[in-house]
N, C-alpha and C positions, 0 to 999 in steps of 0.2 A: 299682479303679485310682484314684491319687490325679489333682487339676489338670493340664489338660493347657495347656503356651505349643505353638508354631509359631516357625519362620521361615519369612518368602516371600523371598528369593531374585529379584530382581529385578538383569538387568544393562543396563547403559549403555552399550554401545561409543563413546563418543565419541573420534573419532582425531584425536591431533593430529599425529603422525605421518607423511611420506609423503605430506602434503596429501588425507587421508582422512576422511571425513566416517560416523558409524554411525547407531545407533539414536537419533536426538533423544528426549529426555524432557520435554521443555516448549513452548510455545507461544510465540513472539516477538511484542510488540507494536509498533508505534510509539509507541502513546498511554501513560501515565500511569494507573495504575488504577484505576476509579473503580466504586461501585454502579451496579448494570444492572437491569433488569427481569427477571420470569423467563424470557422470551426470551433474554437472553446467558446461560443455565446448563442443564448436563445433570446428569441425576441418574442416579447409578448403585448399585443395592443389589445385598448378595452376603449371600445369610444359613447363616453354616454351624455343625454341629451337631455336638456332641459329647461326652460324659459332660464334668460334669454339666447344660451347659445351651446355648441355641444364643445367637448373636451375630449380631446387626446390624449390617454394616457400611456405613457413607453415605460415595459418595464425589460430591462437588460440583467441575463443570471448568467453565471459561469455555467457552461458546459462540464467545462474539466476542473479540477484542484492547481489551483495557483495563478487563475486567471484574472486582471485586475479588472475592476470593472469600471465604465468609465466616469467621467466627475460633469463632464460636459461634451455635449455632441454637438458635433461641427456642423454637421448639416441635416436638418428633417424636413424628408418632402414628401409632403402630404397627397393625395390621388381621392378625391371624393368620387367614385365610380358613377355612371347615368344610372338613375332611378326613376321610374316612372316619366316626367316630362325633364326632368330635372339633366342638365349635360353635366360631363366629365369637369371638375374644376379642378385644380392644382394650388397647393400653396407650399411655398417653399420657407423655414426659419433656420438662423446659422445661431451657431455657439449658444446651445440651449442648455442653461444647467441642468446636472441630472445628478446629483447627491447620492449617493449611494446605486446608481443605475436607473434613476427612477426621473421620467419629466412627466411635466404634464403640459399643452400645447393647444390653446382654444383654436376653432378649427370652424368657429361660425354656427351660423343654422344652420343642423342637421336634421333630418326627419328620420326619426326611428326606423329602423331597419336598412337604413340607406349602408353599402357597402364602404370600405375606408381602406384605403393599400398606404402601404409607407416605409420608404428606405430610410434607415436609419445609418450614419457615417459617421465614425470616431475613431481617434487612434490615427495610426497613418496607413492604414490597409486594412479595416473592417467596414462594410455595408451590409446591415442585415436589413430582410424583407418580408413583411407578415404583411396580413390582413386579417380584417374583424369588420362585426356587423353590427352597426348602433343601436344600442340600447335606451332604455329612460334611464333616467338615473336613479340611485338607489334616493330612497324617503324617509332619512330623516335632516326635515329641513326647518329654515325661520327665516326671518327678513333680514335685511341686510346688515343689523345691529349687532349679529353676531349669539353665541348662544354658553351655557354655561351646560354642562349636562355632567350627570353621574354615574360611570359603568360599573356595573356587578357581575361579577359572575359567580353563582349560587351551584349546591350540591341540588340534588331532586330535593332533598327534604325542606330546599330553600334556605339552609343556611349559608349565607355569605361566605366565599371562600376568600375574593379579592376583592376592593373596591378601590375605582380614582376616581378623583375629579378633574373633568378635561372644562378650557377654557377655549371654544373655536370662532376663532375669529372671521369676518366677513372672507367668503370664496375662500374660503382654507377647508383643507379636509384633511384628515388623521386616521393612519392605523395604528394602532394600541395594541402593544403586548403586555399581556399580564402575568408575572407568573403563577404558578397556581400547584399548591402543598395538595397531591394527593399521599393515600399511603397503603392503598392495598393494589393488589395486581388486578388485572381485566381491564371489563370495560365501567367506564362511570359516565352517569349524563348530567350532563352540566346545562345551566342555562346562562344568557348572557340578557343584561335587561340595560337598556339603558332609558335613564329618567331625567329629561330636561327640568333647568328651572327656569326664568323666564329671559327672552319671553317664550311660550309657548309656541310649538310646531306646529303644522298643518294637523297632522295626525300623529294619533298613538299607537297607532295599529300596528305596526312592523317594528316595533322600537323591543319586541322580544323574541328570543331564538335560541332554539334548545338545540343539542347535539351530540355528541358521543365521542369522550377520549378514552382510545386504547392503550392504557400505561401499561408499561415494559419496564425492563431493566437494560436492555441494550437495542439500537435499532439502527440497520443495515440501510445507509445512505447510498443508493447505488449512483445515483448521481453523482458522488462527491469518488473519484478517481483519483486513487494513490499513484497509480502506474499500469500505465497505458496498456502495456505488453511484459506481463510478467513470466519471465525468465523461468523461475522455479527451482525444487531443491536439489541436492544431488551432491556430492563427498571429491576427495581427490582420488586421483587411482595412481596407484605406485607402479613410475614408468620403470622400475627395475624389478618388475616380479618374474619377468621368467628369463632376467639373468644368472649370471653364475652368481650371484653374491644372495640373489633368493633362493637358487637351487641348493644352496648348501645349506640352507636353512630349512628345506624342506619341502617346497615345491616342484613338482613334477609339470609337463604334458600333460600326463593320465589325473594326475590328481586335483591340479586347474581347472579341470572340465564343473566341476564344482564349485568352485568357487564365480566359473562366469555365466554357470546358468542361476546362481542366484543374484549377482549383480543384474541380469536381464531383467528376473523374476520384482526389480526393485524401482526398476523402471526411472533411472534417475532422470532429470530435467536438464541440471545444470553442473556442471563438473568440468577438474580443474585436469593437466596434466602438467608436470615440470619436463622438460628438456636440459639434460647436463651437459656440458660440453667432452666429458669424457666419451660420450656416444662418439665426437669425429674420429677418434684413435682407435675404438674398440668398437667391433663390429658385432660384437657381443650383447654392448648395451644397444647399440644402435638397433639391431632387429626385436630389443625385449620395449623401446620405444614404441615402434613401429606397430610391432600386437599386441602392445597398449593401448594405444590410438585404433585401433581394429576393433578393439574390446569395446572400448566406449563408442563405436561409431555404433555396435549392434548390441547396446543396450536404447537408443534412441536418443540420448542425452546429448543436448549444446557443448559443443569443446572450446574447453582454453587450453592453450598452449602457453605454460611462461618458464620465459628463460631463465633457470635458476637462480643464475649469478655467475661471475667470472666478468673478466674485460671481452667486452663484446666491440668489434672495430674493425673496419675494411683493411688496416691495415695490417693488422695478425690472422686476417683469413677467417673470422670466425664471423661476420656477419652474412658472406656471401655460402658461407656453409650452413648456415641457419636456415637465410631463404632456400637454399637447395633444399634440404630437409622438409621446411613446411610443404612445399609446390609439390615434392615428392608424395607426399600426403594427402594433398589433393589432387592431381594431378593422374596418380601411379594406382594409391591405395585405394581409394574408393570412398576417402574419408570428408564427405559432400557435410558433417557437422562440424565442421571446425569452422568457429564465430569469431574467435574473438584469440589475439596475441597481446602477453603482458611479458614487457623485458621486466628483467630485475625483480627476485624477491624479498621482500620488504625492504627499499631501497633506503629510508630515513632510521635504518640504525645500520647505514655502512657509514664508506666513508666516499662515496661519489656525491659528488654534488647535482646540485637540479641541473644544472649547466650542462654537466656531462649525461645526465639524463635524459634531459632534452636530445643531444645531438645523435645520442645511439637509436634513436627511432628516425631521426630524419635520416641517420647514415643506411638503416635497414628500409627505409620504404621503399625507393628506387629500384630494389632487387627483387620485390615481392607482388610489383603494379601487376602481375598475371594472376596472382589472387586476389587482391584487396576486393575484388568484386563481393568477395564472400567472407573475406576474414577484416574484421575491424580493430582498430588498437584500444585496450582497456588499458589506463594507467593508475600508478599508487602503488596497491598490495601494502600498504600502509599498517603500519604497528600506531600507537601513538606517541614514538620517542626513541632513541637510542633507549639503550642499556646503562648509560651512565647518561646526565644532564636531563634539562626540564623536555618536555614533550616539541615536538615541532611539525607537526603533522599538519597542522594549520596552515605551516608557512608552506609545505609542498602542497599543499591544497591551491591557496593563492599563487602561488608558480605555475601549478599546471594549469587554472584558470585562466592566469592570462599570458601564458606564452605557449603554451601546448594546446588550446581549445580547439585548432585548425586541424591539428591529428590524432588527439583523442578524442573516442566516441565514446565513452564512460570512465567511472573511477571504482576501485576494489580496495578492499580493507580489509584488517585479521585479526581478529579476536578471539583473545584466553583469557578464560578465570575459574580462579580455584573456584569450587563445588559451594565453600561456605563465606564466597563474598560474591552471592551473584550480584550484588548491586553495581558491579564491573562490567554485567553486561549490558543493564540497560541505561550506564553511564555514556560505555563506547559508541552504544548505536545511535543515541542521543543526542551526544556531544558531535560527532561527524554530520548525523540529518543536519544540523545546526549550522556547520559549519559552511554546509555544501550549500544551503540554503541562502546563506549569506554571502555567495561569492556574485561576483557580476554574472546579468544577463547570461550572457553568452558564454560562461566557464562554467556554466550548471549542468554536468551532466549525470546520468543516469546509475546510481549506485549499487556496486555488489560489494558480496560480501565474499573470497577466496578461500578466505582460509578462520575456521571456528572451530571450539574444543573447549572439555573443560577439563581440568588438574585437580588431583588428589594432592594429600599427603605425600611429601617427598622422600620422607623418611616413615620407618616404621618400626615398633621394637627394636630401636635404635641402629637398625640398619638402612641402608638406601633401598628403597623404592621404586627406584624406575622411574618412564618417565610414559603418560601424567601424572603416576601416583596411587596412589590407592585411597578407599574409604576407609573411615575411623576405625573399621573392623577389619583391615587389610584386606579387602577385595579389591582387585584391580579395576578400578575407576571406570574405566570402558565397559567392564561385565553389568556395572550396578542400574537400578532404573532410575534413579536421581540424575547421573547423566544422560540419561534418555531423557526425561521428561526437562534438565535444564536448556538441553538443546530445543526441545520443541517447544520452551517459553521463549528463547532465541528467537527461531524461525518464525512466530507469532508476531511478535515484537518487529520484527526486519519488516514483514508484510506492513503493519497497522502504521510505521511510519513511513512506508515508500519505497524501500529498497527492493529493485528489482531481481533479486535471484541470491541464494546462499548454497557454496560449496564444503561440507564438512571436512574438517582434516579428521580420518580419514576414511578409507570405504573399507580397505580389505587387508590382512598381514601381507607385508613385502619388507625389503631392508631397504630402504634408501641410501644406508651407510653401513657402518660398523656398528653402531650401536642400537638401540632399541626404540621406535616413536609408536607404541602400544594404544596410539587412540582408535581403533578402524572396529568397521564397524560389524566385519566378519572377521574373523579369530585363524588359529594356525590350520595349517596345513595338516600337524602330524596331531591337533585336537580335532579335526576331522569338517576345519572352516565352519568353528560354529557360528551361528547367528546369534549377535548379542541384542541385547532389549533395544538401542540406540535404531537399527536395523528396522524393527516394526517398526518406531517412533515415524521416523524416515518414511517408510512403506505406507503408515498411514495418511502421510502427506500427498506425497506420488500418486495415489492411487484413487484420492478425491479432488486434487486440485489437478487445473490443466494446465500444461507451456502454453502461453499466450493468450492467456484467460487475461484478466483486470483485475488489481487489488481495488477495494472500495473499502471506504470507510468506517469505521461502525461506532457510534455513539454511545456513551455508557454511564450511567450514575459515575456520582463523583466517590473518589474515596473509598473504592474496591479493588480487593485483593485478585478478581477475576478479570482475566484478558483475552478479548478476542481477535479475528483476524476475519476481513469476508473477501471471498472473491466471486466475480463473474463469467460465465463462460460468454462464447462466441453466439449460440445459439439457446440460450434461457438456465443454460447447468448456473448452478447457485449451491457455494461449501460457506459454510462458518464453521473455524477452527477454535477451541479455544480449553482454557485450562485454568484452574485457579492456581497462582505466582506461590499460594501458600502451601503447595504442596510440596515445593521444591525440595526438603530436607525428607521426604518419607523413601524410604525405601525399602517398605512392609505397608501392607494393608491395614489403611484408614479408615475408619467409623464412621467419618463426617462425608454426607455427601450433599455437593451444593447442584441449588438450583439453580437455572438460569429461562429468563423469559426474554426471547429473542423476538422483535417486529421487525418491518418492513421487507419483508420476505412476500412471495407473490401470495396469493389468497387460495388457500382451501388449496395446497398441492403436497404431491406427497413426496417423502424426504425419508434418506437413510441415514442414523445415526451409526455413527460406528465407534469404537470409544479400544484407546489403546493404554493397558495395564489396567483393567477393570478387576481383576481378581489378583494384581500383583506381583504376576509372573511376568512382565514382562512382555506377553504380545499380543497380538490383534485379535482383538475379538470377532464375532460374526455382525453382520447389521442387522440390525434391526429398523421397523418400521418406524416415521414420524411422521407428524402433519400437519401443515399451517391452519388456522381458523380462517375464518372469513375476511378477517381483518387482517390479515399476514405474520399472524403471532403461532408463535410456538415455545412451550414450554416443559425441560428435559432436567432429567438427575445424573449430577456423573458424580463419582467420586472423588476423591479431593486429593487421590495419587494418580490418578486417571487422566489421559487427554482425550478429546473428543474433536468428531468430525461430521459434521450436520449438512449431506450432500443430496441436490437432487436437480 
């Protein structure tokens, strides 16, 4: 018998359809592609046989999101293991194209079943090593002239859903993606047929094969890694609450105790604290620091520490009192969460430049080498602009990229928008993934978010408002569920592009100054620290998602107003977060309640829904039961002022 080609037959259901979601074929990142270590890549070998000789096939996937994959492999060496009489043989080929990850590498006469090892080398530091056991090759074949054939892929009822015509030519072989218009949910069985013209194959026997797509509307790629080690959510805490400048506004000792057993109760993740320099003078502020930092050490939450603002420099005594201060903290107080130090708040609408930005971190390292073990530098806290002039956030982006990547271990950002231009917020989070994405190699690092809030109405019945503002009906912005729920399309949003961790401004009433910053997210002291809707929104997070879980990706019809978010735990926990974006302006209960049909979740397991603002009030519901099908799908009603959390 002369050359044998193949086709594999490979389909794609992807629906667009009906708001239908099918088989995904690729992996979504947030990041920009970059070389990885052999840790981001799986090696997959297939070696099959058949007159007159067998094939190597090398297929190379990302492990993680953003890994590039290679174009061509520098070295494959092959290891045909003893089988039967047959000894160990070796063959070694350099610089093998591999288009998309993929080569293929004849490798001789093999006998079926015979064993096949192979180190694969690319890049300047990956070698991956698998082994596989020879097969025949699959059967549909012709002689060596090459073949014309026509794929279908049919409903059960056999109507045609896709058809091509493939042209394969001598020793070539094709997978074919088709896509394919379904338009109701479940499962549907499809068949795939393909029909040579001439000349004719050996056989017709295998040229058809039926199967089953389970169409979704969204499906949970856990493969595809937003961020490695996610962070989580969590507010600022105001380092002057149990100063004199809170106590005259109302806070107590006795009446704090309240307010830090429900900061506990809220379990934050990630959280910010500021340090003023009026603490070195007043020993006032200094101790109302100190059982700030205390506060958040025994709610369990990550600490930042960032330095207000003011001239920070070895030579006005204010750097070497800083490091005193932190080491104090760890050192003295017991504060073993403090992660992460950020000088300067929002530094790109003062008037310091990068230059001098730069230098106040290298002038503070030297004093703090007795912590750095534990505490890392986050830089930015970035606005997108001065107050006056075009934005420039970009260019401190590229600044710290590549003059500060040696001492920053991330970057942080802050974002505000009034209640009725959210398109501000998923401009900001957008435009920064974007940007961070686009910086060199080695200046990419890992994003949070410090400081978020949304703004009312700054006036009202023609008086001032306060600050954030109020809703169209003068309710103070903080009390309403519209900012609850804009925050937790926020927090959705941060997850689903990569940002590792967001802190709300803010948690709890305290005065930072004179005047009023009313975004927190427990109320006064002398209204009895009430908990506002924002609070559950928050708790509903905290309490399904875990510090140092994995965001992962999730796939989703095009051209909806619903948004998800999935993460993975350490040991099999699995949340999908998500909310429909069109709820944002409800703050009363909605009529409409959307579905959503969620895959690639594990099979037949059972899941807690939990849904926050289901009757409108504002808080958390009870959970309730769910449960994947056999196929990893599940399928849930939330309401459409409602966020939901799907944990198990």
């Amino acid at each position: 018998m002369g050359s044998f080609r193949r086709v594999l037959v490979g389909v794609c259901a992807v629906v667009v359809a009906g708001g239908l979601f099918g088989i995904p074929t690729g992996n979504a990142s947030a990041a920009a592609t970059q070389p990885c270590n052999a840790a981001g890549y799986k090696l997959s070998l297939q070696s099959l046989t058949g007159p007159p000789r067998a094939d190597l096939i090398i297929r190379i996937t990302a492990k993680k999101a953003g890994c590039e994959l290679p174009t061509t492999l520098t070295a494959v060496q092959v290891t045909l293991l003893p089988y039967k009489k047959l000894r160990t043989q070796k063959l070694i080929r350099s610089n093998v194209p591999a288009p998309g990850g993929t080569a293929t590498v004849s490798i001789g006469r093999v006998p079926r079943l015979r064993l096949v090892r192979a180190v694969i080398s690319f890049g300047t530091q990956v070698a991956l090593t698998a082994q596989t056991k020879t097969l025949l090759r699959p059967d549909l074949v012709t002689t060596d002239v090459g073949l014309v054939a026509t794929v279908t892929v049919s409903a059960v009822d056999g109507v045609p859903l896709a058809t091509k015509q493939l042209k394969v030519g001598p020793r070539r072989r094709f997978v074919l993606q088709l896509p394919v218009t379904l338009t109701q949910l479940g499962t549907t069985q499809l068949t795939v047929t393909v029909t040579p013209a001439t000349p004719i194959e050996t056989t017709l026997k295998n040229n058809t094969r039926g199967f089953a797509v389970e169409t979704v509307e969204f499906r949970v790629q856990e493969s595809a890694t937003l961020a490695q080690t996610f962070a989580g959510y969590g507010g600022q805490f105001n380092h002057h609450v149990y100063a004199a400048i809170s106590r005259a506004a109302g806070v107590t000792d006795d009446n704090a105790k309240d307010m830090e057993q429900k900061m506990r109760e809220l379990h934050p993740q990630f959280s910010r604290i500021f340090f003023n320099n009026t603490a070195f003078t007043d020993p006032d502020r200094m101790q109302s620091f100190i059982r700030t930092a205390q506060l958040a050490q025994s709610t369990g939450t990550t600490i930042n520490v960032t330095w207000q603002g003011g001239t920070l420099s070895v030579d006005n005594g204010t750097i070497p009192k800083l490091a005193a201060a932190l080491i104090d903290l760890v050192h003295n107080r017991g504060i073993t969460n403090l992660r992460w130090l950020t000088l300067q708040n929002e530094p790109n609408r003062t008037r310091i430049t990068m230059a001098q930005y730069e230098a106040q971190y290298r002038a503070l390292d030297p004093y703090i080498q007795s912590i750095r073990g534990q505490v890392k530098y986050m830089g930015g806290d970035l606005v997108r602009g001065p107050d006056v002039g075009p934005p420039n956030q970009q260019a401190w982006f590229q600044y710290m990229a590549t003059k500060m990547s040696d001492i920053l271990d991330a970057y942080s950002i802050h974002v505000f928008w009034d209640y009725f231009d959210t398109q501000k917020l998923v401009d900001r989070l957008t435009e920064v993934r974007a940007i961070v994405d686009a910086l060199p190699q080695a200046g990419r690092k890992p994003l949070y978010v410090a400081e978020y809030g949304v703004r009312g109405l700054r006036t009202f019945n023609g008086a001032p408002a306060g600050d954030p503002g109020v809703w169209e009906d003068g309710t103070p912005m903080a009390r309403t569920n519209i900012n609850a729920f804009q925050h937790a399309w926020f927090d959705v949003l941060a997850a689903e592009l990569g940002y590792v961790g967001t802190s709300k401004w803010d948690s709890y009433f305290g005065k930072y100054d004179n005047g009023t910053q009313a975004y927190y997210m427990i109320g006064s002291p002398t209204d009895g620290w009430p908990l506002y809707p924002i609070y559950n929104s928050v708790r509903l997070l905290t309490s399904t998602v875990g510090a140092g879980w994995r965001t992962v990706n999730v796939a989703s019809v095009p051209n909806t107003s619903r948004l998800l978010a999935a993460y993975a735990g350490k040991t099999g926990q699995h949340t999908v977060v998500g909310l429909d974006t069109a709820g944002a302006q409800l703050n009363t209960v909605s009529p409409t309640a959307m579905s959503y049909t969620i895959g690639g979740l594990p099979p037949s397991k059972s899941f807690q829904l939990t849904l926050w603002n289901a009757a409108g009030d504002g808080l958390l519901g009870a959970p309730t039961p769910a449960a994947t099908d056999a196929a990893g799908v599940v399928t849930i009603s939330v309401p459409q002022h409602a966020v939901f959390a799907l944990s198990g």
